[in-house]
C-alpha positions as CSV (number, residue, x, y, z in Angstrom):
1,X,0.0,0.0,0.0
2,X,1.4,3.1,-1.2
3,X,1.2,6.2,1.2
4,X,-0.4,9.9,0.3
5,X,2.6,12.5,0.1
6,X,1.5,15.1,2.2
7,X,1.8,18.3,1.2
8,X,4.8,20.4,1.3
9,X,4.5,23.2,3.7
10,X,6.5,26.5,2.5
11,X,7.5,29.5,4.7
12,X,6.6,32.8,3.6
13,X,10.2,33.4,2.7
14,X,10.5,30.2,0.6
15,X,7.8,31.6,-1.4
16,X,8.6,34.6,-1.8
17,X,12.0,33.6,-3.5
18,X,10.1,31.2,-5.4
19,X,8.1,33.7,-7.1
20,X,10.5,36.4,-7.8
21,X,12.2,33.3,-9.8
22,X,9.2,32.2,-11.6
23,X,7.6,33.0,-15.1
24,X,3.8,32.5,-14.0
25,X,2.9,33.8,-10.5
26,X,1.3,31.7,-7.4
27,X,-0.8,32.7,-4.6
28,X,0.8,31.6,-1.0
29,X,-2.3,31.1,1.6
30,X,-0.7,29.9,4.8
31,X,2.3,27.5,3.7
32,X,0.7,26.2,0.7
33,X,1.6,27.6,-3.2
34,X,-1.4,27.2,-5.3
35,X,-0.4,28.4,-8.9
36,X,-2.7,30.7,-10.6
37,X,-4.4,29.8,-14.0
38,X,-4.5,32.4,-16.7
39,X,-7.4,34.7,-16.9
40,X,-10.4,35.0,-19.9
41,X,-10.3,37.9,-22.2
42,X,-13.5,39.2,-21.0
43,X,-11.4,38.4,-16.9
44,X,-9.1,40.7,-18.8
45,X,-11.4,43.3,-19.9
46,X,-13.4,43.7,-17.0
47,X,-10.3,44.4,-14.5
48,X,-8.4,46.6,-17.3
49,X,-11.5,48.6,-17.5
50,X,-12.4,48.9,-14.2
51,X,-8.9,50.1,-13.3
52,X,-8.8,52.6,-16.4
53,X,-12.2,54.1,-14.8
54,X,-10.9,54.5,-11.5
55,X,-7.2,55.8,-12.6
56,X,-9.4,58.4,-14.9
57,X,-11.6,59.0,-12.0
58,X,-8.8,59.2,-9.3
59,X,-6.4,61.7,-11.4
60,X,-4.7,64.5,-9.3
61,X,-5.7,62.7,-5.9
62,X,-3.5,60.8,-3.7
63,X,-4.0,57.7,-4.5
64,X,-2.5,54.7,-6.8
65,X,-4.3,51.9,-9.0
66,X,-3.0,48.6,-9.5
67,X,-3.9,45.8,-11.7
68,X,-3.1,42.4,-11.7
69,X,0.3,41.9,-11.1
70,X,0.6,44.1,-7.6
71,X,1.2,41.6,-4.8
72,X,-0.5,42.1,-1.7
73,X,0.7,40.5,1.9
74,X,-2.0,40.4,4.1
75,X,-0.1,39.3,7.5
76,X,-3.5,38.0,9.7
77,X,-4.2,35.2,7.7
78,X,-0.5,34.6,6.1
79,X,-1.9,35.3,2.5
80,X,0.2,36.9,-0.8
81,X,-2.2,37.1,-3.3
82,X,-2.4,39.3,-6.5
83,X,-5.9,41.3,-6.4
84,X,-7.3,41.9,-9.9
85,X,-7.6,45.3,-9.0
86,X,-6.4,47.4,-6.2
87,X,-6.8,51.5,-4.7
88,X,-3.7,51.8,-2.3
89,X,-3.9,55.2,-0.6
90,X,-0.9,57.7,-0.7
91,X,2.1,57.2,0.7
92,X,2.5,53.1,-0.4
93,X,3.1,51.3,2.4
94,X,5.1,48.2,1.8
95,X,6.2,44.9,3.1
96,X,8.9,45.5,5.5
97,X,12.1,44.8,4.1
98,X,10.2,44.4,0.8
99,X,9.9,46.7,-2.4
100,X,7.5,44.7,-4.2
101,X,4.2,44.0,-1.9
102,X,2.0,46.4,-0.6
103,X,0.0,46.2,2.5
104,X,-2.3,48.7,2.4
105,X,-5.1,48.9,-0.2
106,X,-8.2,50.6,0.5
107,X,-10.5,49.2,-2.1
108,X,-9.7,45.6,-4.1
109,X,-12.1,44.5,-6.9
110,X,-12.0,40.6,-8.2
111,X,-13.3,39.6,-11.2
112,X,-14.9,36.4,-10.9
113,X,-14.4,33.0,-12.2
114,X,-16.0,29.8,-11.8
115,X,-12.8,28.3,-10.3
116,X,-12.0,31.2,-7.9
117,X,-15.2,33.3,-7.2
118,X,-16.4,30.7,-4.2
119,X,-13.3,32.0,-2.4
120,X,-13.5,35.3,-3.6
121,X,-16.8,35.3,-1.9
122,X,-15.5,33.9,1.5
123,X,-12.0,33.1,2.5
124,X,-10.6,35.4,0.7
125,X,-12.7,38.6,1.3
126,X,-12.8,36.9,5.0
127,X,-9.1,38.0,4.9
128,X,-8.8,41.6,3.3
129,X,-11.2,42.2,6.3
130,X,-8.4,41.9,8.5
131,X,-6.8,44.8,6.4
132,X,-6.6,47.8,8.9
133,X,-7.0,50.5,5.6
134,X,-9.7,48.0,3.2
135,X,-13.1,49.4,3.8
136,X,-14.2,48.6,-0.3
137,X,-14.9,45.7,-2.3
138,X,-16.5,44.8,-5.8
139,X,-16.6,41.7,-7.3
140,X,-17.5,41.9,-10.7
141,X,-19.1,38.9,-12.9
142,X,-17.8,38.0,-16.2
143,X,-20.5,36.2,-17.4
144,X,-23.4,38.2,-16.5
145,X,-24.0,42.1,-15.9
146,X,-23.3,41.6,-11.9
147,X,-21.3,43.5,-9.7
148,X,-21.6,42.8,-6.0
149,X,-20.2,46.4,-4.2
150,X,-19.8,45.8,-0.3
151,X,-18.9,48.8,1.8
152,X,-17.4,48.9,5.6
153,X,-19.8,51.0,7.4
154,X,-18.7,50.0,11.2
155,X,-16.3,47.8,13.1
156,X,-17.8,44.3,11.8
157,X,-19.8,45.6,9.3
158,X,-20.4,45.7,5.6
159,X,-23.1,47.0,3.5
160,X,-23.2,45.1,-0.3
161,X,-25.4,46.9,-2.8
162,X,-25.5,44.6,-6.1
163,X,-25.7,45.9,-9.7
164,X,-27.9,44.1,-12.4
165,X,-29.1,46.9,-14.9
166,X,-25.5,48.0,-17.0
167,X,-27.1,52.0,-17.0
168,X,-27.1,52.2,-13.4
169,X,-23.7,54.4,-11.7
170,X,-22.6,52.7,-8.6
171,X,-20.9,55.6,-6.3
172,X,-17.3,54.5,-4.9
173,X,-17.6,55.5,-1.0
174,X,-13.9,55.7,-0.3
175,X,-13.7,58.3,-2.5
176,X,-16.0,60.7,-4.9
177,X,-15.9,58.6,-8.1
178,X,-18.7,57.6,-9.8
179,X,-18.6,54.7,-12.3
180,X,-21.1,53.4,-14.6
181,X,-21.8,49.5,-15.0
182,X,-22.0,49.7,-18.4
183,X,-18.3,51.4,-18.6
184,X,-16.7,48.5,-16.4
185,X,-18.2,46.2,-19.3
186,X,-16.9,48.2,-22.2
187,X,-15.7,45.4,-25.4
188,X,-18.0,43.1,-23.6
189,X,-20.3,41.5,-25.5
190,X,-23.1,42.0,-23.2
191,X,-26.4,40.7,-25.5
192,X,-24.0,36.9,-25.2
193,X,-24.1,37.2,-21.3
194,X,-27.0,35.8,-19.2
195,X,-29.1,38.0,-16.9
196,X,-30.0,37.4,-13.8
């Protein structure tokens, strides 16, 4: 009888060093590297346009957009993970000793996908919470006009408001910006996608 492997456990350093090597980037939640699979062109889209709206939106205030490949350390929960989208106030605060992770976003916006948007949902907004500055986040659907917007209101609590009609403008509370659901799905070819 053959025996499971078990898992191989990495420290935070290990993976760090690991990914600074690697072509393709990886995700480290607590020991474990999970790789992460390329995105759709409309997963593509949606998180280029969403950023383009807010850096348009955002110009001449003190604040910084990142897309994609910005990693973010979130130390509570022992997580680097690469947001779709992120708002990181003025000045970036970084990863001690590091120049490449940031650790304090104020909004994050995922776009889903059927592999990742269960934990985009729960474990992994479950950990931005723990974020001292994150008091925004929008998860955006790729294969129907969706966008879930949940605010912090109070110590422990967040308010979602969720977007089905593409002509409605969902209002950004960390900041006065304004963005209408039918810009965030821009090249989208919204007649294909499903309504809910």
């Amino acid at each position: 009888m053959t025996q499971a492997l078990e898992p191989k456990i990495y420290t935070s350093q290990e993976y760090l060093e690991l990914e600074i090597a690697s072509q393709t980037r990886s995700e480290y939640r607590n020991g474990a590297i999970i790789p992460m699979t390329g995105g759709t062109p409309d997963h593509n889209e949606l998180a280029i346009n969403f950023a383009a709206l807010l850096k348009s939106s955002l110009r001449g205030k003190p604040y910084r957009i990142f897309a994609t490949d910005q990693r973010l350390w979130v130390p509570n929960r022992n997580i680097y993970t690469y947001p779709d989208v992120m708002v990181v106030e003025k000045p970036l605060q970084l990863q001690t000793g590091r120049s490449d992770t940031v650790i304090n976003p104020c909004l994050i916006a995922e776009v889903l996908s059927k592999s990742t948007q269960d934990y985009d949902h729960g474990e992994k907004f479950s950990a931005y919470r723990t974020i001292e500055n994150f008091c925004e986040y929008l998860l955006i659907d790729q294969y129907s006009i969706h966008v879930e917007h949940y605010v912090k209101t109070a110590a422990n609590q967040w308010l979602l408001s969720e977007y089905y009609d593409p002509h409605i403008t969902l209002s950004l509370n960390t900041f006065d910006a304004h963005i209408s659901i039918i810009d965030i799905y821009e090249n989208i070819d919204i007649d294909s996608l499903k309504k809910d």
